[in-house]
N, C-alpha and C positions, 0 to 999 in steps of 0.2 A: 492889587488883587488880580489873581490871573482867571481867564474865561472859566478854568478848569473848577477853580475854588470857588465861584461864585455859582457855579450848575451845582456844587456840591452843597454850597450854604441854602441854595433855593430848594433842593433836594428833601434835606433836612427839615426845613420850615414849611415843607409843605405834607411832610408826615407827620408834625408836633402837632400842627393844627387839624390835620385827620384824626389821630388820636383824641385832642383834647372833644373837639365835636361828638365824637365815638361816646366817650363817657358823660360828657354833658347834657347828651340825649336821655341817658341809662337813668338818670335821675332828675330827668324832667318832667314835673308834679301834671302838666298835662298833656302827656304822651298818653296816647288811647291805651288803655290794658286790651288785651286781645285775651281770649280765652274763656269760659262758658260767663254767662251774665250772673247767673246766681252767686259766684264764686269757691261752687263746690263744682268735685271731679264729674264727671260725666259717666252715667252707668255702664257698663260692658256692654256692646254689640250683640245683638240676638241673630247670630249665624244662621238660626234654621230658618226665620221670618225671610231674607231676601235670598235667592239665586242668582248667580250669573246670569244675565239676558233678561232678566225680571227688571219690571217697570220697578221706578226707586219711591220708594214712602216719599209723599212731600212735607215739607219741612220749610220753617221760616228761619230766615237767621236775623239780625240786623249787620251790614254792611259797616265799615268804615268812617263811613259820611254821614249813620246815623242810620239812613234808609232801610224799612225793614224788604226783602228779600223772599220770595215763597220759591223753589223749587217749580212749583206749575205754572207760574209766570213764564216760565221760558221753556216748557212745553210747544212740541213744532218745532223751535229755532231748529238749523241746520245741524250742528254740533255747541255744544256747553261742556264745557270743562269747569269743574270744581276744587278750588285749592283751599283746604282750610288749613290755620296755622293756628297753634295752639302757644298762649300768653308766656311768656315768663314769670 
């Protein structure tokens, strides 16, 4: 087998098993669901309540790890950035 086929066979086997991982996560019974707790949609946004530059409503979430989360907790800090990602 030449150096060539073997970079190609390693190749190969190293995208079969990215793949398989990919979907073996997608139907794993405890992979955390992400997305509202109650397991209903989230009501539309009241646009007139906040403004640009307006202090933000605080709000709890729970975390990843379980941890619940307030928004005023991290009041003062320098900068906070918020990413939320909605479930599948």
């Amino acid at each position: 087998m030449s150096v060539r086929s073997a970079i190609v066979l390693l190749l190969v086997a190293v995208a079969a098993a990215a793949t398989w991982l990919l979907f073996a996560q997608r139907g794993n019974p405890e992979s955390p669901v992400l997305g509202p707790a109650d397991g209903y949609d989230l009501p539309p946004t009241d646009l007139e309540r906040v403004a640009v530059g307006d202090v933000a409503p605080d709000f709890s979430l729970t975390a990843l790890s379980g941890e619940v989360l307030t928004l005023s907790d991290f009041r003062g800090a320098k900068n906070t950035v918020l990413v939320f990602y909605r479930g599948h």
